[in-house]
N, C-alpha and C positions, 0 to 999 in steps of 0.2 A: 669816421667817428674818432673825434679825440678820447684817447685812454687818459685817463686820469692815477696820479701816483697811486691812490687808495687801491683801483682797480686792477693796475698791474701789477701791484706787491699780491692783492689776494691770487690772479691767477696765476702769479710766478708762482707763490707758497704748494697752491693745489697740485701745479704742478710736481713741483719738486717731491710733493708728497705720493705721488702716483706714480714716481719715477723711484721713490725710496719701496714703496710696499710691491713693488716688482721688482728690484734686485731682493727680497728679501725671500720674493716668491721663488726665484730662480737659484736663488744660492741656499735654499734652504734656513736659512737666519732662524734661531733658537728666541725664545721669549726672551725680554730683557731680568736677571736675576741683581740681588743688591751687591755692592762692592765689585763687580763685575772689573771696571774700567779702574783705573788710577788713579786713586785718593790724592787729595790733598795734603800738599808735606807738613807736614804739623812742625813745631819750632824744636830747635835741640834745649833742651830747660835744662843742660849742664850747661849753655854757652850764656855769656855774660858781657855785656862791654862798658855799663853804667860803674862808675865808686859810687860810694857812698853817699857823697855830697851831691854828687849829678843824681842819684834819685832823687835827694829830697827837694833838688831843685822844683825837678819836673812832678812831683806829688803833691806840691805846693801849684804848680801853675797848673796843670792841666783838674786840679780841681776847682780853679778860678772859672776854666773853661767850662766846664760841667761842673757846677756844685749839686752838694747833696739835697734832694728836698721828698720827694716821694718814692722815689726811687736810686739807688746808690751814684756818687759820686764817678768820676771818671778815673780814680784812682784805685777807689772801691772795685769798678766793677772790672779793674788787671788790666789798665791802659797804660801804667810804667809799664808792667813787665809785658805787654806787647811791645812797645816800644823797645824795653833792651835787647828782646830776641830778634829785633828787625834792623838793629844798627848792628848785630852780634853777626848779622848775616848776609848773605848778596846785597841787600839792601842798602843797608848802613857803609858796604864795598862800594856803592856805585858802579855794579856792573853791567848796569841798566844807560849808563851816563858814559857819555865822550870826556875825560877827565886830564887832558893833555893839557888845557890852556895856550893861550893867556883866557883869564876869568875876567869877560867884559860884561858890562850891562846888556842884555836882551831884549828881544821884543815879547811885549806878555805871550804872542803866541808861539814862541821859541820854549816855550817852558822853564825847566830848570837850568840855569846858568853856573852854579856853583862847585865847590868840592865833592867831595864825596859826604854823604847826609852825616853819616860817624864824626867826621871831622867836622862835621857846620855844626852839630852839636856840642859838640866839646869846647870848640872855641867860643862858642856863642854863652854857653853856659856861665864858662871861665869870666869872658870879658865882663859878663853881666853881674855876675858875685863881687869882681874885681874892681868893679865900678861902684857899687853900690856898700863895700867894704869901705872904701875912699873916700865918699863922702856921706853916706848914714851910719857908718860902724856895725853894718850888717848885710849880713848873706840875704839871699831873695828868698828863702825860706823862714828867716823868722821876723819880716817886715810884717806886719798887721795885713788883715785882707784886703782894704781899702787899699793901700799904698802897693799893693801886688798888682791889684785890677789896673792900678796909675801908669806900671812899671808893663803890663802885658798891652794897654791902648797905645803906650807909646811906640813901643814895636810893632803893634798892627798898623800905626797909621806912620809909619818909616820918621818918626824924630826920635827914634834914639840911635847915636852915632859910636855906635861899637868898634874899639882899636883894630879888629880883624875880620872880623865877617861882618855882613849887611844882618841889620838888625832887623827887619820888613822879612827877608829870606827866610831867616828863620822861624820867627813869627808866623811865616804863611806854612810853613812846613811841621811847627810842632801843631797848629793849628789842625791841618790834615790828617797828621799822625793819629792825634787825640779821636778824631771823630773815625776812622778808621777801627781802631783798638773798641771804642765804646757799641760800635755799630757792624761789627767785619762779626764775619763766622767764628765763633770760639775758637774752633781748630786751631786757630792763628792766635791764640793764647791771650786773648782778651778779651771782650762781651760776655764777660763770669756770670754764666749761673743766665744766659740768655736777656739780661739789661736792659740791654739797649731795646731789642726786641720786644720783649713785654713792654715797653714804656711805650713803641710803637703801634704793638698788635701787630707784629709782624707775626705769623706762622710760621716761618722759616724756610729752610731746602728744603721742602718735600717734594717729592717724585710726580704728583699729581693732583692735580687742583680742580682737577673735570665734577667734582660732586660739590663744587662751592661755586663752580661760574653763575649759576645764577641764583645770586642770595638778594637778586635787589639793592644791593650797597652797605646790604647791614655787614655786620662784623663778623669775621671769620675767627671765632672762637674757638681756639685749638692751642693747646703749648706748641713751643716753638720747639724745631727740629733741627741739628747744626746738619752741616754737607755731610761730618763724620756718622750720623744715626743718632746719636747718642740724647734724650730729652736735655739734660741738662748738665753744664761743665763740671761741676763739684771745686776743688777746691784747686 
């Protein structure tokens, strides 16, 4: 008889679970208690790698990206200040990235090609103020919204030709960032006050979902819960 994927993923799982609730029987295994295991590293909020001008860059475009309408903006709901503490840190290091070079073009399924994110930022920032100083007499934060939207499609669709960094690169990367920050666990210092979530009906990390599997499809009505416990980020 052919097994089928569906088939063997349920009787590997059953397995595995029959193989877990007997080491637990032999080892004695204690009930699972909260905070038990290794939280999640929350960000250091003394560390900082944005001036001044690179926020307003980025609180200008990442609320192009998510603008405000029933629910807060992407700037509102602390997706700069994710951003800063994530260029502030391994992140923004690239220590996730082979960063020796030469930086050649990639194939999309090679992933990220570039600097270090810190660095793709900064210079991307620069070149784009530095460009748009030179020929409109203004930075990308006090262009009208319309002409930001102009200035953020052109970089999505790779026609703007930035002196140092690929303008697409980072476009695809603040892009990322932003929905990360608006949509990621609080902990990680932005989805303030649960945003993204409520706007989803997400419920959040909870521990246990066995008293809503079967609601028939309706809504699981519940504030949302970050990894950290906590109902809601505050401020």
């Amino acid at each position: 008889m052919r097994l089928s994927r569906r088939s063997f993923i349920l009787a590997f799982s059953s397995t595995a679970m029959v193989t877990i609730a007997k080491a637990r029987e032999y080892t004695g295994g204690v009930p699972w208690t909260p905070k038990a295991a290794l939280p999640p590293q929350e960000p250091d909020h003394r560390q900082s790698y944005l001036t001044a001008e690179e926020r307003k860059f980025l609180t200008a475009a990442v609320d192009r990206l998510i603008p405000e309408d029933d629910y807060p903006s992407a700037s509102q709901a602390g997706v700069v200040d994710f951003i800063d503490y994530q260029l502030a840190g391994a992140f923004g290091r690239g220590d996730i990235y082979y960063l020796q070079g030469p930086f050649e073009d990639g194939l999309p399924t090679q992933g990220y090609q570039g600097e270090a994110p810190a660095l793709l930022y900064r210079q991307a920032i620069e070149d784009i103020d530095k460009g748009l100083a030179d020929t409109a007499g203004k930075r990308f934060s006090e262009l009208s919204e319309t002409d930001q939207d102009t200035v953020l499609k052109r970089l999505s669709e790779g026609e703007a030709d930035l002196p140092t960094v690929d303008g697409k690169t980072f476009f695809d990367m603040l892009w990322q960032n932003t929905r990360e920050g608006y949509f990621g666990d609080p902990v990680y210092g932005g989805n303030r006050d649960m945003a993204g979530w409520r706007m989803l009906g997400f419920p959040g990390a909870r521990y246990d979902y066995r008293p809503w599997i079967d609601h028939n499809g309706q809504p699981v009505k519940l504030d949302p819960v970050s990894v950290a416990g906590y109902p809601q980020q505050g401020q």
